[in-house]
N, CA and C atoms as a LAMMPS dump frame, in Angstrom:
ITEM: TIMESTEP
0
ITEM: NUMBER OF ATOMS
501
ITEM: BOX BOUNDS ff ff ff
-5.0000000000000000e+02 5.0000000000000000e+02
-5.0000000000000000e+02 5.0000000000000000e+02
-5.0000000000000000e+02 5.0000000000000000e+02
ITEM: ATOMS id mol type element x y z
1 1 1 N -404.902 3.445 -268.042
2 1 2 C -405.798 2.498 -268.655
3 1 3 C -404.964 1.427 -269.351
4 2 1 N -405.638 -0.034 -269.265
5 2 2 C -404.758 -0.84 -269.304
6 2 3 C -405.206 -1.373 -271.174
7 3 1 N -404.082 -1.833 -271.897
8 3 2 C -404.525 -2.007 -273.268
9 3 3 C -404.858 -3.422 -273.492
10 4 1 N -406.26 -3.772 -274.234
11 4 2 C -406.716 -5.236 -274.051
12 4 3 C -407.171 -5.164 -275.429
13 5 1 N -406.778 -6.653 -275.834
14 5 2 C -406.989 -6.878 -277.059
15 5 3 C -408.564 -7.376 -277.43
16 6 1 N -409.12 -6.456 -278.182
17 6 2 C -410.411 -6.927 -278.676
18 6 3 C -410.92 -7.539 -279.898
19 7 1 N -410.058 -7.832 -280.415
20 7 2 C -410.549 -8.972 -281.675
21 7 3 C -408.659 -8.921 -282.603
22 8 1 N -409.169 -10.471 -282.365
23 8 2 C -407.429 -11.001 -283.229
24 8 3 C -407.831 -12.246 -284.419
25 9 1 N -407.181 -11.732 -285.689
26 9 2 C -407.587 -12.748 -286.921
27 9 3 C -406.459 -12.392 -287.636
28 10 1 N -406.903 -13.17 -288.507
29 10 2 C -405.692 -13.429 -289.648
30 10 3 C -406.649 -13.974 -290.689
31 11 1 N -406.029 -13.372 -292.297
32 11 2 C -406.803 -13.401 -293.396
33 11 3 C -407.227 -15.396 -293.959
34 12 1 N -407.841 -15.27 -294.55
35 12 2 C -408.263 -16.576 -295.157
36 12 3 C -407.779 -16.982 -295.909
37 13 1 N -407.237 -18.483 -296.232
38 13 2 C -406.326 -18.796 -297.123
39 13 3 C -406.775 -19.066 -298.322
40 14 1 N -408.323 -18.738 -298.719
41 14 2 C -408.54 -18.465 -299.573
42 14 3 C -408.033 -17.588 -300.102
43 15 1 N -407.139 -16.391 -300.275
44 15 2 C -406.584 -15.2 -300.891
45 15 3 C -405.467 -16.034 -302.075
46 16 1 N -405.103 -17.631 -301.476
47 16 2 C -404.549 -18.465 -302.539
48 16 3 C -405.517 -19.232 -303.352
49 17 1 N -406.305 -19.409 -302.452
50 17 2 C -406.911 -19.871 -303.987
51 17 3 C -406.504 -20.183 -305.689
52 18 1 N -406.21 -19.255 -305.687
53 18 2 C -405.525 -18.708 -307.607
54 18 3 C -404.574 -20.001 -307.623
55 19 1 N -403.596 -19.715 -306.229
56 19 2 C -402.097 -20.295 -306.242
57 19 3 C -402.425 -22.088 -306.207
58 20 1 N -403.026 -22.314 -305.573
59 20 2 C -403.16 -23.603 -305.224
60 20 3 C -404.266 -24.55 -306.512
61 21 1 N -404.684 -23.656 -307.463
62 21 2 C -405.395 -24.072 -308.424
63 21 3 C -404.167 -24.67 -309.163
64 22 1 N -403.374 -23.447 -309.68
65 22 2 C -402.402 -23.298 -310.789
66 22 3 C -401.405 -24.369 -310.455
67 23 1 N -400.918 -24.376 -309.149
68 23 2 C -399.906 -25.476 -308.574
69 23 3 C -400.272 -26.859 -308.387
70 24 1 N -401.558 -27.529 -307.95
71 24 2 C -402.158 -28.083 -308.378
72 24 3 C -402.381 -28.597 -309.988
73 25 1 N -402.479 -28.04 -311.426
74 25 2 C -402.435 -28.404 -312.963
75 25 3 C -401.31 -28.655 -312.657
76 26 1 N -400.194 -27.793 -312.349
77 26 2 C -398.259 -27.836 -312.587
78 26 3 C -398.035 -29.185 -312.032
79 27 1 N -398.625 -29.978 -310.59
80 27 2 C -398.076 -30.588 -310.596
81 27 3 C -398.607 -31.698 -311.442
82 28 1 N -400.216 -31.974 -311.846
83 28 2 C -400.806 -32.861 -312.87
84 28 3 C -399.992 -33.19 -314.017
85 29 1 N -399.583 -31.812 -314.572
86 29 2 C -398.792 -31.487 -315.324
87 29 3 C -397.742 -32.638 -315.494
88 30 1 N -396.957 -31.948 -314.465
89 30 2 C -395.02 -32.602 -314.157
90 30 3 C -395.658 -34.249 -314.125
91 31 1 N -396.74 -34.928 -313.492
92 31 2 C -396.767 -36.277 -313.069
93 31 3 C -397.198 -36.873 -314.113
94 32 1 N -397.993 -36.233 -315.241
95 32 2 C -398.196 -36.854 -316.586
96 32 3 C -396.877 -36.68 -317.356
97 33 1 N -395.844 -36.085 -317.298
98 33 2 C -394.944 -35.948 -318.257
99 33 3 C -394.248 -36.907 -317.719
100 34 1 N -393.828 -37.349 -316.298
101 34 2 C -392.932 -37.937 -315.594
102 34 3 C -393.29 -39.311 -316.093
103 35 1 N -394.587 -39.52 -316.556
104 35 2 C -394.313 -40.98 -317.252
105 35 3 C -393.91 -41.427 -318
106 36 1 N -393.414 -40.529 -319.212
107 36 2 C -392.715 -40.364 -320.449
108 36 3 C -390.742 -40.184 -319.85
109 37 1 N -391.059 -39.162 -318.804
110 37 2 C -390.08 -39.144 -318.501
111 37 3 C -389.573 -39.127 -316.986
112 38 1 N -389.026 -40.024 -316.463
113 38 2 C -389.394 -40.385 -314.908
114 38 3 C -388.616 -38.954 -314.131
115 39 1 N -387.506 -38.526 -314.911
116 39 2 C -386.299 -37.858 -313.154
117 39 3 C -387.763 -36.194 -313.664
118 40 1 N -388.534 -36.242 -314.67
119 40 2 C -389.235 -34.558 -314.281
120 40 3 C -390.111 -34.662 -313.33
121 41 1 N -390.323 -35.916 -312.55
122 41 2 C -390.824 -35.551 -311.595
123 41 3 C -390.226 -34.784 -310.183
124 42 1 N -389.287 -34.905 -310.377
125 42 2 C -388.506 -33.966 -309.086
126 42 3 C -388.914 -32.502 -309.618
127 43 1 N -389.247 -31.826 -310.742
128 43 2 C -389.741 -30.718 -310.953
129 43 3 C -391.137 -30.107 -310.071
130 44 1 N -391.552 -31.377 -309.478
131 44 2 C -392.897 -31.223 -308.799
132 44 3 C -392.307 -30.815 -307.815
133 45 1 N -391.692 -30.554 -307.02
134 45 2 C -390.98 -29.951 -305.598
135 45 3 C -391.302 -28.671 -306.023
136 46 1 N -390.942 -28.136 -306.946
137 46 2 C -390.922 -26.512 -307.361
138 46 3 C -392.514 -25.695 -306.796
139 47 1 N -393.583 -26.325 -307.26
140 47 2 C -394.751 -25.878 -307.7
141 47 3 C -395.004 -26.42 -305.813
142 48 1 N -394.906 -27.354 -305.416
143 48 2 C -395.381 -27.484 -304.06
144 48 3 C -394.881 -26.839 -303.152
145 49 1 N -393.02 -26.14 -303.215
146 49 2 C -392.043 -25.185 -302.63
147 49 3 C -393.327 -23.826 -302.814
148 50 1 N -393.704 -23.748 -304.016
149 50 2 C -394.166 -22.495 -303.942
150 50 3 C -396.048 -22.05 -303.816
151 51 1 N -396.309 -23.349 -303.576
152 51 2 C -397.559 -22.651 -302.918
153 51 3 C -397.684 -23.286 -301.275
154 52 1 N -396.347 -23.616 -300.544
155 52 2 C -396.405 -23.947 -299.419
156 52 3 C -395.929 -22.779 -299.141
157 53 1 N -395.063 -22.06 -299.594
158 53 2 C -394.591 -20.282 -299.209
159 53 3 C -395.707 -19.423 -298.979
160 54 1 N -396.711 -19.32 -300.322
161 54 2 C -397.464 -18.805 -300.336
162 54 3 C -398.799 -19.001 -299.029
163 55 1 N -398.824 -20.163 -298.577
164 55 2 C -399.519 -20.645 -297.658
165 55 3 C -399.137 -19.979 -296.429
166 56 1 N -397.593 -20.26 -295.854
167 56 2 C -397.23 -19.313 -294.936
168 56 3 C -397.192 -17.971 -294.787
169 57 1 N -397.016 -17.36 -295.807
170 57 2 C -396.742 -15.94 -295.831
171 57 3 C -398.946 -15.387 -295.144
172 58 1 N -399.859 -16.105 -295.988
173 58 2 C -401.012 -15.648 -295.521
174 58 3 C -401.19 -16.225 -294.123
175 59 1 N -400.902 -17.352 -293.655
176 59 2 C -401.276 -17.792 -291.951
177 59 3 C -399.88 -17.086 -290.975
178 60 1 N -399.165 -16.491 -291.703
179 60 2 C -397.726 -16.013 -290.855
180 60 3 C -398.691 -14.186 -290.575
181 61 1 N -399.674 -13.91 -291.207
182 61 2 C -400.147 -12.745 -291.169
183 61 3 C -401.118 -12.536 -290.212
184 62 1 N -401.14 -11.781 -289.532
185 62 2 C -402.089 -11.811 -287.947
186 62 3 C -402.411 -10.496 -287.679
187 63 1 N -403.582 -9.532 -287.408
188 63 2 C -403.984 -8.353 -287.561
189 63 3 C -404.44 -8.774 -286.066
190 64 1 N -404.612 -7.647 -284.712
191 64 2 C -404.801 -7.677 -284.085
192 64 3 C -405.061 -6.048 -283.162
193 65 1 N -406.525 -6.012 -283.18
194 65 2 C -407.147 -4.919 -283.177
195 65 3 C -407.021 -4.801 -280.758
196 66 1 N -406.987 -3.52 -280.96
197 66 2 C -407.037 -3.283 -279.228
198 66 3 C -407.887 -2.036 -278.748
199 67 1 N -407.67 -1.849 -277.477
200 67 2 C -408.342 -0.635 -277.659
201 67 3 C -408 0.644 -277.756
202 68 1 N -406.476 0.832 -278.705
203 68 2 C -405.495 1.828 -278.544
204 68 3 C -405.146 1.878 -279.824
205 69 1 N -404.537 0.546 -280.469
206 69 2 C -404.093 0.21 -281.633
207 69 3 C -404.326 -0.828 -282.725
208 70 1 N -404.027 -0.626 -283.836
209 70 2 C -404.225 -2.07 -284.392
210 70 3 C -402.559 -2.245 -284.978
211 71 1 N -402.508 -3.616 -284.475
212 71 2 C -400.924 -4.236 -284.607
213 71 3 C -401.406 -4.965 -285.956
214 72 1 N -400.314 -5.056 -287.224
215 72 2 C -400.312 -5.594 -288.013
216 72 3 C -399.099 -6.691 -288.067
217 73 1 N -398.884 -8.129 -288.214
218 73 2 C -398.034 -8.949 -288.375
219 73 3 C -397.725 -9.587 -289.066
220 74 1 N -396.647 -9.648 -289.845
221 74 2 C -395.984 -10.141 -291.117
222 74 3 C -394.994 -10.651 -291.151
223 75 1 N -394.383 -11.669 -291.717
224 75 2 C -393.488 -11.942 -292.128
225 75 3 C -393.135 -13.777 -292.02
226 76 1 N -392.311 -14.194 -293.006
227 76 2 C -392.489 -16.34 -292.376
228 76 3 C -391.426 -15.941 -291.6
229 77 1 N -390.221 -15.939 -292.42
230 77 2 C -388.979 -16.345 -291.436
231 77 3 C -388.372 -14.608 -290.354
232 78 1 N -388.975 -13.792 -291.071
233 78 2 C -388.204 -12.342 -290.422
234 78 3 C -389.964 -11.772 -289.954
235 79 1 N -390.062 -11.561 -288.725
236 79 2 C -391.238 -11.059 -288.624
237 79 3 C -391.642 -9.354 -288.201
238 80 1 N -392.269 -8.677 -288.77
239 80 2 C -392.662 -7.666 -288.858
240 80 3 C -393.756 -7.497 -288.305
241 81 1 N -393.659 -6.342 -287.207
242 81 2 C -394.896 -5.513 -286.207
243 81 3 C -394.902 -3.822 -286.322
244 82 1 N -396.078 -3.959 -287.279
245 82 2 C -396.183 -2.473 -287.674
246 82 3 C -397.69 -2.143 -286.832
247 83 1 N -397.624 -1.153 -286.05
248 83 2 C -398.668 -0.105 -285.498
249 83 3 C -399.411 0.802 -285.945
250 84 1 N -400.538 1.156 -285.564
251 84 2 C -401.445 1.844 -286.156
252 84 3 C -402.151 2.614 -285.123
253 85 1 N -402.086 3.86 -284.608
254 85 2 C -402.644 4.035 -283.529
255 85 3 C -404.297 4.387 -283.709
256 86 1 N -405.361 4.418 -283.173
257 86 2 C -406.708 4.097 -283.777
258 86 3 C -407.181 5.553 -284.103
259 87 1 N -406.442 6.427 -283.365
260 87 2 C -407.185 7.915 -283.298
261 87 3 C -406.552 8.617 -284.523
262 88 1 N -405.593 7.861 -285.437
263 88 2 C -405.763 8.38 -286.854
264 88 3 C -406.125 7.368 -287.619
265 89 1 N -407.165 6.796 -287.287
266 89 2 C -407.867 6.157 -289.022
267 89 3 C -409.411 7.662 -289.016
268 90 1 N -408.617 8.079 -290.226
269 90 2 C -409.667 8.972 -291.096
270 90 3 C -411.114 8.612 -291.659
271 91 1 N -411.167 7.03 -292.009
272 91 2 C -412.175 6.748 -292.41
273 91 3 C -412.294 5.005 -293.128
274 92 1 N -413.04 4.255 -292.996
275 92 2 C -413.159 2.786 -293.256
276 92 3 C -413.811 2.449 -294.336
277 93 1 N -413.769 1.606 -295.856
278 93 2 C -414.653 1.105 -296.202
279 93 3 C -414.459 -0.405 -295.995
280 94 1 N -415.241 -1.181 -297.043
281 94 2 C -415.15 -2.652 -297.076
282 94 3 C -415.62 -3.172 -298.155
283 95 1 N -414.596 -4.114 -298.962
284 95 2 C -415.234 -4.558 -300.281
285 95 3 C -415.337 -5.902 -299.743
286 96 1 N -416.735 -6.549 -300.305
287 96 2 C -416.97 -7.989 -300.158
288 96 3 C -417.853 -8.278 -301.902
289 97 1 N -415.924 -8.802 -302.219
290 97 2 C -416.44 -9.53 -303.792
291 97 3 C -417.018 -10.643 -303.688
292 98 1 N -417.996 -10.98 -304.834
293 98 2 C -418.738 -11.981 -304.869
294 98 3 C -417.833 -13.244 -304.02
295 99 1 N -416.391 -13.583 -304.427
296 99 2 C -416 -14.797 -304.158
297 99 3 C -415.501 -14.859 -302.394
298 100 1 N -415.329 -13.661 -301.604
299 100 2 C -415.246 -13.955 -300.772
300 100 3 C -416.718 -13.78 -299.752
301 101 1 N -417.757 -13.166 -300.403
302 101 2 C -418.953 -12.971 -299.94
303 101 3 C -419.467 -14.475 -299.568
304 102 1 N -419.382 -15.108 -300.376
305 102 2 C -419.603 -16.341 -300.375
306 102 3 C -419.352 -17.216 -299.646
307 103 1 N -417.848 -16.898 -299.11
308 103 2 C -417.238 -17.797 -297.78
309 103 3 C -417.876 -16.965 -296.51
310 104 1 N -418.522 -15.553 -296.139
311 104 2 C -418.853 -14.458 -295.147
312 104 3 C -417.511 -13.808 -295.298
313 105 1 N -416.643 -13.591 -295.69
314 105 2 C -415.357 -12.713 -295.658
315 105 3 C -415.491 -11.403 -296.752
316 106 1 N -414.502 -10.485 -296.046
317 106 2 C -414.582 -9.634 -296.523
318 106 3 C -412.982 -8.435 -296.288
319 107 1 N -412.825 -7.554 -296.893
320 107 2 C -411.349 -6.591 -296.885
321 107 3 C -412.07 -5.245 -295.806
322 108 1 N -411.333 -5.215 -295.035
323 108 2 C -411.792 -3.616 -294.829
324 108 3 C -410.512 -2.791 -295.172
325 109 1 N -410.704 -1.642 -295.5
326 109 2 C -409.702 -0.47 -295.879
327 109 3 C -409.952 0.684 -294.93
328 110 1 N -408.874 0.96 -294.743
329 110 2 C -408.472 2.335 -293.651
330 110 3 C -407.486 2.792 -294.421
331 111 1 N -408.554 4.492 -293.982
332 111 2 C -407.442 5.446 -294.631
333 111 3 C -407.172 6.153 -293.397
334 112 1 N -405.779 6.281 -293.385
335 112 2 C -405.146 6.775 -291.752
336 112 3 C -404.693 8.329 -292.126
337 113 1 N -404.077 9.147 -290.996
338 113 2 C -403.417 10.004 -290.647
339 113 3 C -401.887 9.995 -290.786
340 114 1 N -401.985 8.636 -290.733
341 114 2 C -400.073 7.691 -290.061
342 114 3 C -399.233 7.974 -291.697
343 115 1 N -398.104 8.925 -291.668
344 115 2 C -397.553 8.685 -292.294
345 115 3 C -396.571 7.358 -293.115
346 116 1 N -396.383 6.696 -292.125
347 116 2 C -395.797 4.972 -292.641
348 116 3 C -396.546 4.3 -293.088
349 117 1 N -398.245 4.463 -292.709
350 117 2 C -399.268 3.751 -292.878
351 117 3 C -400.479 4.625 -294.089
352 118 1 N -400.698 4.92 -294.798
353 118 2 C -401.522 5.929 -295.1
354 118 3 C -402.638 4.949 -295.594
355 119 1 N -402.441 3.936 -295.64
356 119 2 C -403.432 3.414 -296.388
357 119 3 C -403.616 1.351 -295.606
358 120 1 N -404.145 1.213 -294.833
359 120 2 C -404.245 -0.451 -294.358
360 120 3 C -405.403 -1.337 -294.904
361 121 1 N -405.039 -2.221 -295.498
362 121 2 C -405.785 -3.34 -295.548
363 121 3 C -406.211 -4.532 -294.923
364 122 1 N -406.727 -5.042 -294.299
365 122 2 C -407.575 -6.391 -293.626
366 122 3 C -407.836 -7.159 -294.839
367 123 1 N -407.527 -8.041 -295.132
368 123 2 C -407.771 -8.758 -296.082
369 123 3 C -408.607 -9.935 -295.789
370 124 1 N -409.456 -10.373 -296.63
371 124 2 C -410.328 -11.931 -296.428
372 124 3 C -410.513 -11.846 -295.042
373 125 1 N -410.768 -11.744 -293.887
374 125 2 C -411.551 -11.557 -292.802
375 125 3 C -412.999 -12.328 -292.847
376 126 1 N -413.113 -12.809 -291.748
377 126 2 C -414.574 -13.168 -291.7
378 126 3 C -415.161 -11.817 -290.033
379 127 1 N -416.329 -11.615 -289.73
380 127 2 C -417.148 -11.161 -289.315
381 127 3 C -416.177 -9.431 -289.592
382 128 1 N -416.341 -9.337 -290.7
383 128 2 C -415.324 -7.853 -290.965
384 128 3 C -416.46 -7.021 -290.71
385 129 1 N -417.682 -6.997 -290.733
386 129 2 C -418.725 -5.648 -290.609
387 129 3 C -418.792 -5.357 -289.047
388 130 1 N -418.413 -6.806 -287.78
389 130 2 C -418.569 -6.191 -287.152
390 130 3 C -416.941 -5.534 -286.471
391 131 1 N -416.249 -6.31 -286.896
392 131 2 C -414.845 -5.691 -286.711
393 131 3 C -414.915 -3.943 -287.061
394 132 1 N -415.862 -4.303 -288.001
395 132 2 C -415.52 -2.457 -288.984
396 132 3 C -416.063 -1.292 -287.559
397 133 1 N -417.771 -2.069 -287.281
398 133 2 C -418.037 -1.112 -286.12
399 133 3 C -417.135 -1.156 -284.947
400 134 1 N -416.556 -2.487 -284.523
401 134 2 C -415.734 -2.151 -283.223
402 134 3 C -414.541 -0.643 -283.141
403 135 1 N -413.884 -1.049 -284.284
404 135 2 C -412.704 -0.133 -285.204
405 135 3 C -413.288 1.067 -284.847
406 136 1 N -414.709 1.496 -285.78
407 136 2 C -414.962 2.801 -285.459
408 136 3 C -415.323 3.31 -283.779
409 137 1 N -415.773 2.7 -282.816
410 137 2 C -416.472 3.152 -281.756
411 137 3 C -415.144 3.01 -281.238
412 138 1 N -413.804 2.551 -281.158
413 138 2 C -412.369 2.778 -280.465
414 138 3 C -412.05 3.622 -281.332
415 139 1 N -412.09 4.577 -282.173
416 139 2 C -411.222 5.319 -283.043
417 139 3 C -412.049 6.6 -282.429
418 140 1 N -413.383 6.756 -282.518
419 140 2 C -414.103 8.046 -282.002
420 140 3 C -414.008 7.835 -280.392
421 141 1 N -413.887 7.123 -279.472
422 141 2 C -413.441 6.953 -278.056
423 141 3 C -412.262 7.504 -277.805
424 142 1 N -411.063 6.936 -278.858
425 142 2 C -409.898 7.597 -278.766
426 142 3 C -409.778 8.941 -278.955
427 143 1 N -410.406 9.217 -279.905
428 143 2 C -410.303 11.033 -280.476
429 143 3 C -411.199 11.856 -279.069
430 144 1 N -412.178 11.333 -278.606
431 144 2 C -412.485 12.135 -277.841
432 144 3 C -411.595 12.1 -276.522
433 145 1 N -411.163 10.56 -275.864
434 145 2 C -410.215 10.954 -275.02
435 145 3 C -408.738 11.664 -275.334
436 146 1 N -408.371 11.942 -276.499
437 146 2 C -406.905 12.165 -276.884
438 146 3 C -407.33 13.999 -277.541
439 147 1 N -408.479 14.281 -277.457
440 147 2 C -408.976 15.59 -278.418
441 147 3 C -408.32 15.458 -279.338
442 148 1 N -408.482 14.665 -279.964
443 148 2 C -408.247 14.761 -281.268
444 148 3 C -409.625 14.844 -282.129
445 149 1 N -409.33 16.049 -283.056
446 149 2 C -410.415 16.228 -284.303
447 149 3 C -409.191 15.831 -285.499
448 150 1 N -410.056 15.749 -286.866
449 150 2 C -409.641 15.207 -288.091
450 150 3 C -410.101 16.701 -288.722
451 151 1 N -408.93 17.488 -289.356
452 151 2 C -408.937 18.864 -290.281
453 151 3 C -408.555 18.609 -291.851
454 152 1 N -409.326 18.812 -292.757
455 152 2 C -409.407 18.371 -293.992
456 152 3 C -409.264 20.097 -294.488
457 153 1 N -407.805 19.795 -295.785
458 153 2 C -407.913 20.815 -296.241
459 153 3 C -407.832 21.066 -297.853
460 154 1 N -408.442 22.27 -298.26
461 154 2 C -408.913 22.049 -300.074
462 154 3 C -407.544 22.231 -300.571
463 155 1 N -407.964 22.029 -301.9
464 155 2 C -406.614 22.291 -302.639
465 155 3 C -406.223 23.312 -302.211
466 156 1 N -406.159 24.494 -302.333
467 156 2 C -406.052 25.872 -302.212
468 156 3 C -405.449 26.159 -300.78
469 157 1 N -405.24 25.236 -300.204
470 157 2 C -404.487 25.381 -298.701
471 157 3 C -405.535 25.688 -297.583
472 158 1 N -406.778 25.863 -298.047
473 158 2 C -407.843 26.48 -296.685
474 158 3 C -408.209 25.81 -296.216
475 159 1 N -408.633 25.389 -294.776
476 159 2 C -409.448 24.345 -294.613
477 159 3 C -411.119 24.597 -294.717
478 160 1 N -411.447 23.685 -294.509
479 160 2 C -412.958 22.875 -295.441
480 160 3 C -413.586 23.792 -294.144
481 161 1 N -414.507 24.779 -294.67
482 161 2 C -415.493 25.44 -294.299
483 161 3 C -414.602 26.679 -293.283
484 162 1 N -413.677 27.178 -293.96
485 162 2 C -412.814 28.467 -293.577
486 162 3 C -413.618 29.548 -294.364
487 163 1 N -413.509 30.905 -293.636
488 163 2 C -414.317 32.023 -294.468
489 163 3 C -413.172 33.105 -294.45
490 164 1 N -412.118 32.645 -293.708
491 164 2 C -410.639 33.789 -294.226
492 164 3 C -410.386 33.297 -295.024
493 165 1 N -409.82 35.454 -295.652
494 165 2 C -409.002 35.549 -297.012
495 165 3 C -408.361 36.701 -297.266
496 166 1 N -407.376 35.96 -297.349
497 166 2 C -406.434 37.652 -296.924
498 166 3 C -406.061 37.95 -298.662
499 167 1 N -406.237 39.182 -299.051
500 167 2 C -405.879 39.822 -300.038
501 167 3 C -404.921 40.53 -300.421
């Protein structure tokens, strides 16, 4: 079976927001002082250096869901491809705070099996509810073609609905 990619995004650059507010005053800032004093305006490079980083680092980020895996991609100048195979995500939620509700975006969270991975985030996403169902109907496809079941066990070392007990 051949592996085809079924939904590819990358988070919203709203996640700067914050950055581009603050860098934005800094440079108001630097350009009102620079009239008093002309060379602080070269200080304005600083604040624009650093929410043009910040800009790349979120559009340099690319999540790309298949029907096997979800590839995660990171990095501006050194780039990073971390895997996720689908038949261990344990379970999905999704927070949609007021401010990204507002744009339709939203985070989904996976809690995996994957030791490197135990925990993935999707960040700012738009159509994330239906991403969330695609995710699940390839994760239970996978488990049934791969037999894989998910075994949860209590503190006590037993697993969840065991009736041995050795004395």
């Amino acid at each position: 079976m051949s592996e085809n990619v079924l939904w590819k995004g990358r988070p919203s650059q709203l996640l700067n927001l914050g950055t581009y507010l603050v860098g934005t005053l800094l440079i108001v800032g630097i350009g009102i002082g620079g009239t008093f004093f002309p060379p602080a305006w070269f200080a304005g490079i600083i604040p624009l250096v650093w929410m043009l980083w910040k800009f790349l680092t979120v559009r340099c980020r690319v999540y790309e869901l298949t029907n096997e895996r979800l590839r995660l991609y990171t990095g501006v100048l050194n780039q990073k491809i971390d895997e996720l195979e689908l038949y261990r995500v344990k379970d999905t939620t999704m927070d949609k705070p007021f401010m990204l509700r507002i744009f339709g975006l939203a985070t989904v969270h996976l809690d995996t099996s994957d030791r490197s991975h135990p925990k993935v985030e999707l960040h700012a996403i738009s159509n994330a509810v239906e991403l969330r169902e695609t995710l699940r109907e390839q994760v239970e496809r996978l488990r049934d073609l791969k037999r894989v079941r998910e075994v949860d066990f209590e503190e006590g070392g037993e697993m969840e609905g065991d009736d041995f007990h050795s004395d």
